[in-house]
N, C-alpha and C positions, 0 to 999 in steps of 0.2 A: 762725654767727660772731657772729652781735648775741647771742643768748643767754651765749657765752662773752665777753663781755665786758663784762656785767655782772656777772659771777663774780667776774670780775678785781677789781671793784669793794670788793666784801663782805671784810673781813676777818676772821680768827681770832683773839683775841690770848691768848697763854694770860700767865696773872697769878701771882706767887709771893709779890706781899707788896703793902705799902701803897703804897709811891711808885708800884710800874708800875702796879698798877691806878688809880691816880688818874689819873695821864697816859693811861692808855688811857680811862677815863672821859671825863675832861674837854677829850678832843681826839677826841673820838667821830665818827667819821662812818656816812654815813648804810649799814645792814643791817651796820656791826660785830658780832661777838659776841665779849665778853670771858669770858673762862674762867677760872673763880680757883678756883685750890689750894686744898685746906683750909686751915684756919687762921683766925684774926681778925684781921681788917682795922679797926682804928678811925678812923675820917676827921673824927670830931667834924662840924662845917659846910664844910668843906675840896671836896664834890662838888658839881658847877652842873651843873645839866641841859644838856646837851649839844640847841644850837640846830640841830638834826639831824636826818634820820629816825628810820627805825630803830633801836634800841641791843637787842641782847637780851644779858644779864648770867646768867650759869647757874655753877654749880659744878661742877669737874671731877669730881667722884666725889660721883653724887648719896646714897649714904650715907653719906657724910660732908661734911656742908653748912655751904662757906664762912661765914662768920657778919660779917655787913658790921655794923658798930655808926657810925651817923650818921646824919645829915637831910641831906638833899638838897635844892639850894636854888637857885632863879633867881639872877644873880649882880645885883651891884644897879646896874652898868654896863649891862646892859642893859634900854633903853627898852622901856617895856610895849607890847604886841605888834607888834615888831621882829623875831620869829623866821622867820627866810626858810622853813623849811618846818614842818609839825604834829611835833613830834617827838611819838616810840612809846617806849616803855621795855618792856620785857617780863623780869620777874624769874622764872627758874626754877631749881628746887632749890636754892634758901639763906635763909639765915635773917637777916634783918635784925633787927636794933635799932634803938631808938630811943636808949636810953642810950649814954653815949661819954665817954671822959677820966671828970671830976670832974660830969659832967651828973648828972643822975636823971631820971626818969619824970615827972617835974614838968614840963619847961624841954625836950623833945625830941620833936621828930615824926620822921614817917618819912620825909613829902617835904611841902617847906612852900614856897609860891608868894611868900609874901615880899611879899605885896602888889601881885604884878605881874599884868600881865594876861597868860596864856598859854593857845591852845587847844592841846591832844592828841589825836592819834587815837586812841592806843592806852595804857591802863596796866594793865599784866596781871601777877597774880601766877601762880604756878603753881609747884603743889607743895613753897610756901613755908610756914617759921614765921615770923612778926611777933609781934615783942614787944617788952616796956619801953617805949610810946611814950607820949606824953602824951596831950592832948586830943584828938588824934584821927589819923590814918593819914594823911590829908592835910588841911592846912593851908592854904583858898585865899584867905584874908586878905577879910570884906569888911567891913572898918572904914571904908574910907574911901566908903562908899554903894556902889560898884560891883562887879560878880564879875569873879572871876580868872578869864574865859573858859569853855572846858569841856573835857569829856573824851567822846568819841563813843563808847568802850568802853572800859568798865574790869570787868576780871574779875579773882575771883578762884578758882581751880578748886583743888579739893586742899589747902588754905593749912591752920593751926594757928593760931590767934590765942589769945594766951595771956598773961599778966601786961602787963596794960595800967594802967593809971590808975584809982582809984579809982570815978570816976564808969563807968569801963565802955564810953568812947568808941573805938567803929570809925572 
């Protein structure tokens, strides 16, 4: 009975365009997985990392791979390390962007910490392409003398990195 009711817990969400999946994003709890249709998703800066466990984001038909074009961003309401638990992201089958709207590979990462401070357990790509990003895949701000926390595993298995930025930053 205790195992099925953590079951209960985890949900599904299957996604068909920009608004639901943002709202399943950004209201993420914790072992969701959101499932997105083919198609192109632009969110521009629009996603905040969801203060959460788990999130695994996958594409329903892994050959033909959702294509999210956005940066992923702490929101700037929330106080640096204020996150009630280590949130995980885990990216499998889709193709992110860094480019979005009127942006370019200048001016966009893939997920930028915004200057805050956040630790992770987990950022995992899997069997993803990443591309158009700018200076680099992640973004942990340490202008201001201190780091954006850390990340205990970040993998990437499978992945395609491809038209990035001139200088050639992962």
């Amino acid at each position: 009975a205790l195992l099925f009711s953590f079951s209960l817990q985890a949900r599904k969400i299957v996604v068909a365009d920009k608004t639901s999946f943002q709202t399943a994003f950004n209201g993420g709890q914790d072992k969701d997985t959101i499932i997105a249709k083919p198609g192109v998703y632009n969110f521009g800066t629009a996603l905040r990392i969801p203060p959460t466990g788990l999130i695994v984001i996958k594409s329903a038909n892994k050959d033909s791979m959702a294509i999210m074009q956005m940066e992923i961003q702490i929101g700037d309401t929330v106080p640096d390390g204020k996150y009630p638990k280590r949130t995980s992201l885990i990216f499998e089958n889709m193709h992110l962007q860094g480019r979005y709207g009127n942006m370019t590979t200048a001016s966009a990462y893939i997920i930028s910490l915004n200057n805050k401070y956040m630790s992770m357990d987990t950022l995992a790509f899997r069997n993803c392409e990443i591309s158009n990003a700018s200076r680099c895949l992640i973004r942990s701000g340490q202008d201001k003398g201190w780091h954006s926390g850390e990340i205990d595993w970040l993998e990437m298995t499978n992945c395609l990195v491809h038209d990035m930025n001139s200088r050639g930053n992962v």
